[in-house]
C-alpha positions as CSV (number, residue, x, y, z in Angstrom):
1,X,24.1,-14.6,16.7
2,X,20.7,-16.1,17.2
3,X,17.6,-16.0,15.1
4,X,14.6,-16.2,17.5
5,X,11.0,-16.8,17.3
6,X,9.1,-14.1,18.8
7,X,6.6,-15.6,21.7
8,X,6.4,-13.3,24.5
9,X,4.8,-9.6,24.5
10,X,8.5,-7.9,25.5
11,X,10.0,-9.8,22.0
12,X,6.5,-8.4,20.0
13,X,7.1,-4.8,21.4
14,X,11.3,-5.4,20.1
15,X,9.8,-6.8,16.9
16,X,7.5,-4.1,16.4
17,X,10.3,-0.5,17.5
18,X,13.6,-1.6,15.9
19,X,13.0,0.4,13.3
20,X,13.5,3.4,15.1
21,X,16.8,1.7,15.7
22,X,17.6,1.1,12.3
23,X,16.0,4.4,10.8
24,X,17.2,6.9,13.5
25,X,19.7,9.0,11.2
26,X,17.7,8.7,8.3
27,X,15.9,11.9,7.7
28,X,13.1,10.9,5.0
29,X,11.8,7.7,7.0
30,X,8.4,7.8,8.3
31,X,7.6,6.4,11.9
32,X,4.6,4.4,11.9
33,X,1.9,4.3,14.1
34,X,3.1,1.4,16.6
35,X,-0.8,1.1,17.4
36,X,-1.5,0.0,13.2
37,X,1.7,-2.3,13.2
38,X,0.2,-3.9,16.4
39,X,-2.8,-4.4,14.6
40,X,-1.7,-5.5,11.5
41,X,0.3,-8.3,13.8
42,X,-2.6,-9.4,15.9
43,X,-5.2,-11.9,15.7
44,X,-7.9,-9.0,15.2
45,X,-6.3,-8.4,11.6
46,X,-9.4,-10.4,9.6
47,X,-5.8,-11.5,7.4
48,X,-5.4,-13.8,10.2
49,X,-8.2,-15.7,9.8
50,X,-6.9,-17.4,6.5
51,X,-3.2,-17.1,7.2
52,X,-0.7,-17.8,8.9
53,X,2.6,-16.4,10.1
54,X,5.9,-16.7,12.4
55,X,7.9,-13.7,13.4
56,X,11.4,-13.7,13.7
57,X,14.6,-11.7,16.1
58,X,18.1,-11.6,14.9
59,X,19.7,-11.4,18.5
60,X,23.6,-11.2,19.4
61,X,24.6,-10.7,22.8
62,X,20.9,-9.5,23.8
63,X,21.2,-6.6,21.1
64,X,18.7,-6.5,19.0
65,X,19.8,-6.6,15.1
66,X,17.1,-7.7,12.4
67,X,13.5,-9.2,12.3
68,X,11.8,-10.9,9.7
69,X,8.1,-12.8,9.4
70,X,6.9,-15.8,7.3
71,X,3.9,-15.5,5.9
72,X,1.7,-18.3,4.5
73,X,-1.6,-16.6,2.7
74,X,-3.7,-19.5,1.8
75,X,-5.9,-17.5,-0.4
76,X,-3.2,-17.0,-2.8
77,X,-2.3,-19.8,-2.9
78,X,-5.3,-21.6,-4.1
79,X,-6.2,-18.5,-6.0
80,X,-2.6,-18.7,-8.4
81,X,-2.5,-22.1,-7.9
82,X,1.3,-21.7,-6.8
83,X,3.2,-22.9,-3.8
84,X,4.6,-19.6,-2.9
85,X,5.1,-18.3,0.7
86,X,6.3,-15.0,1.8
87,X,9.0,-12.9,3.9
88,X,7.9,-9.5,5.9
89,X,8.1,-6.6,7.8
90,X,11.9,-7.0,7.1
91,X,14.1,-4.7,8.8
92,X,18.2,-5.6,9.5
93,X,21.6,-3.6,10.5
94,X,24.0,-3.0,7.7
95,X,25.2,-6.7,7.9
96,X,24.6,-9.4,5.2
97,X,25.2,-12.3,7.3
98,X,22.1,-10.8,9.7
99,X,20.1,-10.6,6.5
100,X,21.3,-13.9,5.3
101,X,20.3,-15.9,8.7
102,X,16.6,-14.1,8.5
103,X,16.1,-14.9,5.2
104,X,17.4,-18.4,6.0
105,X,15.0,-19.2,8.7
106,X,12.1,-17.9,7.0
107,X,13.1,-20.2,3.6
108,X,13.0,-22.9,6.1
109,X,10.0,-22.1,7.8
110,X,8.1,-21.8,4.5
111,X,9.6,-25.2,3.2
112,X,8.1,-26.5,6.2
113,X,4.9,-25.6,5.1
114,X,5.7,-27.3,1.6
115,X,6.1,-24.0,-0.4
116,X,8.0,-23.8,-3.2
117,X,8.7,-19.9,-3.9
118,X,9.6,-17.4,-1.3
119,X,8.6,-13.8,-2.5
120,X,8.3,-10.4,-1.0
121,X,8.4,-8.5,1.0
122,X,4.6,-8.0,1.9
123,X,3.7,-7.0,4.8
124,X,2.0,-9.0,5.1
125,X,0.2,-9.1,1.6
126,X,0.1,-7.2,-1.3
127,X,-3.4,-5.5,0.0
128,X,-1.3,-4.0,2.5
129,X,2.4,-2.2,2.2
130,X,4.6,-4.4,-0.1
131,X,7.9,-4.2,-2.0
132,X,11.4,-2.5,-1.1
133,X,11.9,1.1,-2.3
134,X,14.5,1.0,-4.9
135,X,14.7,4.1,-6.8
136,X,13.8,7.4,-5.2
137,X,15.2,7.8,-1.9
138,X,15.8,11.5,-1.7
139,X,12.2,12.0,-0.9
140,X,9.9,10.6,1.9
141,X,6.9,7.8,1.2
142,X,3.8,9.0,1.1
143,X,1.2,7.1,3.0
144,X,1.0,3.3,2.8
145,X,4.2,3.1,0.8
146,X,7.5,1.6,2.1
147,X,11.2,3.2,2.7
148,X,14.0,1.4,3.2
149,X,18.2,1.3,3.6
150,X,19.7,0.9,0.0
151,X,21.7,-1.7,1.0
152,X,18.7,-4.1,1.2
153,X,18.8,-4.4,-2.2
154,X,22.1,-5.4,-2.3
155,X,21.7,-8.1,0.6
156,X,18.8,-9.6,-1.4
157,X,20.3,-9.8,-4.6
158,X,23.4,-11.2,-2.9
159,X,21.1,-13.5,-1.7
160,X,20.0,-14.5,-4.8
161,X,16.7,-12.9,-4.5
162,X,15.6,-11.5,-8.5
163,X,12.6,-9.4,-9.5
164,X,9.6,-11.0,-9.3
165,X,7.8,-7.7,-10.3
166,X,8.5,-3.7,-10.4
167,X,6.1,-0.7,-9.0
168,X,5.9,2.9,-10.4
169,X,5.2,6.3,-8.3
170,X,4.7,8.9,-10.5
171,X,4.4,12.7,-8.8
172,X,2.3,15.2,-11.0
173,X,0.8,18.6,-9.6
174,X,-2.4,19.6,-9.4
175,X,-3.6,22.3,-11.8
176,X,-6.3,24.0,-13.0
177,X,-4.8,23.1,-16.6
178,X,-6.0,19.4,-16.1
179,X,-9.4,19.9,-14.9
180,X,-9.6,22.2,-17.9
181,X,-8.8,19.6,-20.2
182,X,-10.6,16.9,-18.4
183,X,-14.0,18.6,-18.2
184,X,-14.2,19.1,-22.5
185,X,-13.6,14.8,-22.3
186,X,-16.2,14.3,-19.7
187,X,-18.8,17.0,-21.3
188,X,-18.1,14.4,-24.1
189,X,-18.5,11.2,-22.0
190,X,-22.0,12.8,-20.2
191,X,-23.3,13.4,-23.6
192,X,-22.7,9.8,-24.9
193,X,-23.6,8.4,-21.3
194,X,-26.2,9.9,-20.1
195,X,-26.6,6.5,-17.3
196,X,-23.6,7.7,-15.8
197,X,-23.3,9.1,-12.6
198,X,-19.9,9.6,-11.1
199,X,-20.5,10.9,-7.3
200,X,-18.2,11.2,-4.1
201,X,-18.6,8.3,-1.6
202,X,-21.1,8.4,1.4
203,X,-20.0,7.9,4.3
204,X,-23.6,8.0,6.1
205,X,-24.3,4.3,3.6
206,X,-20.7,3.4,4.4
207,X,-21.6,-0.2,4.1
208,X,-23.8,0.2,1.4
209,X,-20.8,1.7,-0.3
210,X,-18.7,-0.7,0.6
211,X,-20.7,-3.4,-1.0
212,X,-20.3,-1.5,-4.1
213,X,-16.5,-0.6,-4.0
214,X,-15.9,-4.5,-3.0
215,X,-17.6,-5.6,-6.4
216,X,-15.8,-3.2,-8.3
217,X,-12.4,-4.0,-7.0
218,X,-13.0,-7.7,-7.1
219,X,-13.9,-7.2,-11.1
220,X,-11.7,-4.5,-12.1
221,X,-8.2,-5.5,-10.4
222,X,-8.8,-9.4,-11.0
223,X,-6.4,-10.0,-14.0
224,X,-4.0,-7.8,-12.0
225,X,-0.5,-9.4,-10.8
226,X,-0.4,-10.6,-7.1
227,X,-4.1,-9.9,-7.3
228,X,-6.1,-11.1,-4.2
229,X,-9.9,-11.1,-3.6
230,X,-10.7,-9.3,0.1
231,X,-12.9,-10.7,2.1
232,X,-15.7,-9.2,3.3
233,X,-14.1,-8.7,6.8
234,X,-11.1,-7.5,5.3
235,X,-12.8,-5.0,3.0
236,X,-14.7,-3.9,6.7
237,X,-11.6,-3.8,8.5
238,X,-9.5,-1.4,6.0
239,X,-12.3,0.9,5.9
240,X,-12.9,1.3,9.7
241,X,-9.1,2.2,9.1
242,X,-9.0,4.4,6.7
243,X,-12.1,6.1,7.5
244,X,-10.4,9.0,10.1
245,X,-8.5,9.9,6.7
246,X,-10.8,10.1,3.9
247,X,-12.4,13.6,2.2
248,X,-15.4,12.2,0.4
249,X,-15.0,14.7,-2.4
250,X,-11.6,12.8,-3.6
251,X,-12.6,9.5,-3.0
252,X,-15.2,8.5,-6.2
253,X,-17.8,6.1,-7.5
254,X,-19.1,5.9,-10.8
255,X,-22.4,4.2,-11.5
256,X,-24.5,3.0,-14.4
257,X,-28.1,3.2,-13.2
258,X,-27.2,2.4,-9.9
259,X,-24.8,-0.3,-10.6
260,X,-21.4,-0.6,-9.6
261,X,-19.0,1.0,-12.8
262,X,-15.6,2.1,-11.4
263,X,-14.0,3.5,-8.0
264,X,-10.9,6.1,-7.4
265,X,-9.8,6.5,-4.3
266,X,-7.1,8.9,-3.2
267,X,-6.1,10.1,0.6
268,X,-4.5,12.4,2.0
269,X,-0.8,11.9,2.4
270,X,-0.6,11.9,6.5
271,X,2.9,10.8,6.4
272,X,2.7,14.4,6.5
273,X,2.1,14.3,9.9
274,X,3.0,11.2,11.2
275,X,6.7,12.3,10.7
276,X,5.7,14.7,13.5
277,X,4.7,12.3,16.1
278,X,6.6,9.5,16.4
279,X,4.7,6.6,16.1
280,X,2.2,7.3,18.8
281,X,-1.2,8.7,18.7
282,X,-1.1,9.9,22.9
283,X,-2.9,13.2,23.8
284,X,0.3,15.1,22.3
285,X,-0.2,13.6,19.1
286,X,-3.8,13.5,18.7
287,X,-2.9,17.6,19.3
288,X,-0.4,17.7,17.0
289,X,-2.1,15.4,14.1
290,X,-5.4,17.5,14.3
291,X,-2.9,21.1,14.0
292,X,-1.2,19.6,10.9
293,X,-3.6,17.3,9.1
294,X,-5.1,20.9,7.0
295,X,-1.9,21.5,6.1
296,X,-0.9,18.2,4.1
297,X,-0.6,19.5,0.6
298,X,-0.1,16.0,-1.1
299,X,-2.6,13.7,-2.1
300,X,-1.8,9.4,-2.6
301,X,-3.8,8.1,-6.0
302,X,-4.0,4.2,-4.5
303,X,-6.9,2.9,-6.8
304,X,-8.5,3.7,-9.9
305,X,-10.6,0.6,-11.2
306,X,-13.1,0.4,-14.0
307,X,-14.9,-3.1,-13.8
308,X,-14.4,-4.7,-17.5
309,X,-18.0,-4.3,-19.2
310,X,-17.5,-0.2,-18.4
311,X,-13.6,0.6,-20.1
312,X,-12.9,2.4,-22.8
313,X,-16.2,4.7,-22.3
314,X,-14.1,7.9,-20.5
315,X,-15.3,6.4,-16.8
316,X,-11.5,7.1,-15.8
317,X,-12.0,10.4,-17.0
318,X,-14.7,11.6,-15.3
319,X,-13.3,10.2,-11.7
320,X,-9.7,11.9,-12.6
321,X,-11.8,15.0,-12.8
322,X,-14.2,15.0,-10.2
323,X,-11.9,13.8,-7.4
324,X,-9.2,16.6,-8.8
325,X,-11.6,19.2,-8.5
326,X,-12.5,17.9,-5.0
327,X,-8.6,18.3,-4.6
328,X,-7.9,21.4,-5.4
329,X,-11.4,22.4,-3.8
330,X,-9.5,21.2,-0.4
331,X,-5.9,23.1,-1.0
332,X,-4.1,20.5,-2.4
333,X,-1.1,21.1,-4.3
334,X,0.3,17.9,-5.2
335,X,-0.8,14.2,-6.4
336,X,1.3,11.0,-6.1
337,X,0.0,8.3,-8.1
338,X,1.0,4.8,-7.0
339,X,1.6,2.0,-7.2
340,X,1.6,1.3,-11.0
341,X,2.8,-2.2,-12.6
342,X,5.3,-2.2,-14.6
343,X,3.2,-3.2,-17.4
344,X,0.6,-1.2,-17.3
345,X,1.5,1.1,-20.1
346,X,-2.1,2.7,-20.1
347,X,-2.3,3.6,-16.3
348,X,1.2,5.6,-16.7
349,X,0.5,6.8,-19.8
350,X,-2.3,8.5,-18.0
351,X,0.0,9.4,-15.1
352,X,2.1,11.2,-17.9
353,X,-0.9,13.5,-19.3
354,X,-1.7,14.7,-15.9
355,X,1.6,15.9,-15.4
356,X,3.4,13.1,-13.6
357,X,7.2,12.0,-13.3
358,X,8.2,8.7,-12.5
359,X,10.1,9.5,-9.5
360,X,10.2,6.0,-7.4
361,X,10.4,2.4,-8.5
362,X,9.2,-0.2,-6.0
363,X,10.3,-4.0,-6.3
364,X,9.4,-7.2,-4.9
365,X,12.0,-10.3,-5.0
366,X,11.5,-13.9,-4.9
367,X,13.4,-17.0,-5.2
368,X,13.1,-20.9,-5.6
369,X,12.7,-23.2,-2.1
């Protein structure tokens, strides 16, 4: 067996479809589009620009059997002030000595660049898909969340890989019951705040509004673990991305006079869909995204931020409410909300008075160089 760097546009394509190898009898995995991996790989990914990475084969006998990437994320590292290099877009056979030699050669790779923690996976950073799935896997991912074999977890932790930090998915429905209750607390908060507007996002002043949502997510998540400021470019690039999926009305901004207060954004879970066309957006799967995208019935919660000056004045509240009513003004039946640290007793509290169920845990591993 040979662990290979990848250097030639037939080993990118082989890096970028073995899951559909590895997945192919797994009924809740999620093809992705093979035009977003490409992207997140490629030098047009504004991540790029202040990072660096090697991708990795696992080959034996020319068949294909694990891949692997080292990531180096400058950013974080003089942001933490830690050595600490990553490992991702991990994907292997059932075979711990395949998972043993990737790991290996990215350890090696990262002490090369002087690191002195290997920790992931992120794919490639925490702004992006992260973590192994290691509770819940008798259900699907909703969009932007990972799947993966169980007996990952067991290959890492045999590695000696431990818990570097766990995520939460709660599941909750979407009543009218909780926009009942949440309108008597936001009559409350209007009242006491009357220089509060909370408002769905514009996508005529998208980069007016993105000004705004950068501020607020580089103030409200900063004391956050793993937390890493975006870039400008970054911040441009996920939103030219994302853009196809949003619906304004459940994607909110609150303001105090006109300033930047607090952001939710949830989406659409088109994982929905994308388990309909196998990875590629062609002229049969533009046809068949556009015939299912109105019947996703499940929403993804990824962010609700309130910048530090603004908590514990019921912001939260009134974007819970406005973007559920925008929800269930849409059809929507379902919300997941995700990913919540470990820690953050409040945030799932929350989770738990909309209705919610913890119903997946998330983990990412790391170990000494």
């Amino acid at each position: 067996m040979d662990i290979l760097p990848v250097e030639s546009k037939r080993e990118l394509e082989e890096f970028i479809k073995l899951p559909w190898q590895i997945y192919q009898n797994d009924p809740h995995w999620v093809p992705p589009l093979i035009s977003e991996i490409k992207f997140l790989l490629s030098e047009e990914n504004p991540f790029w620009k202040h990072s660096e990475k090697k991708l990795f084969l696992a080959k034996e006998n020319g068949r294909l059997l694990g891949r692997i990437a080292g990531i180096v994320d400058h950013p974080h590292i003089n942001f933490h002030q830690e050595k600490c290099g990553f490992f991702g877009f991990f994907e292997t056979v059932n075979d711990y000595l395949v998972a043993e030699k990737l790991l290996n050669t990215v350890r090696e790779y990262l002490k090369e660049k002087k690191m002195k923690l290997m920790r992931g996976p992120m794919n490639p950073s925490i702004n992006e898909e992260c973590s192994f799935l290691i509770e819940g896997f008798d259900s699907a991912p909703t969009i932007m969340m990972t799947y993966n074999p169980r007996y990952y977890l067991e290959f890492m932790e045999r590695y000696g890989l431990k818990k570097a930090k766990d995520f939460y998915a709660y599941l909750a429905p979407i009543t009218g019951e909780q926009i009942e209750h949440l309108s008597q607390v936001a009559e409350m908060v209007r009242k006491r705040e009357p220089d509060l507007v909370v408002r769905p996002i514009n996508l005529k002043k998208l980069a007016e509004e993105l000004s705004k949502i950068k501020q607020i997510y580089n103030s409200a998540w900063s004391e956050n673990w793993g937390f890493l400021p975006m870039t400008d470019e970054e911040v441009e690039s996920m939103a030219k991305r994302l853009r196809p999926l949003v619906v304004p009305e459940i994607l909110q901004i609150a303001e105090f006079n006109g300033k930047p207060a607090g952001f939710l954004m949830a989406v659409p879970d088109y994982n929905q869909v994308l388990k309909k066309i196998n990875g590629r957006l062609n002229l049969s799967g533009i046809i068949i995204f556009f015939w299912y995208k109105n019947k996703i019935d499940t929403l993804r919660l990824i962010t609700l931020g309130v910048c530090p000056e603004y908590r514990k004045r019921g912001i939260d509240a009134l974007l819970y409410l406005e973007s559920l009513k925008g929800a269930m003004k849409n059809g929507y039946k379902l919300c997941e909300y995700s990913w919540i640290l470990e820690e953050n007793i409040l945030t799932q509290r929350a989770a738990e008075m909309m209705g919610g169920k913890l119903y997946k845990k998330y983990r990412i591993y790391e170990t000494q160089i």
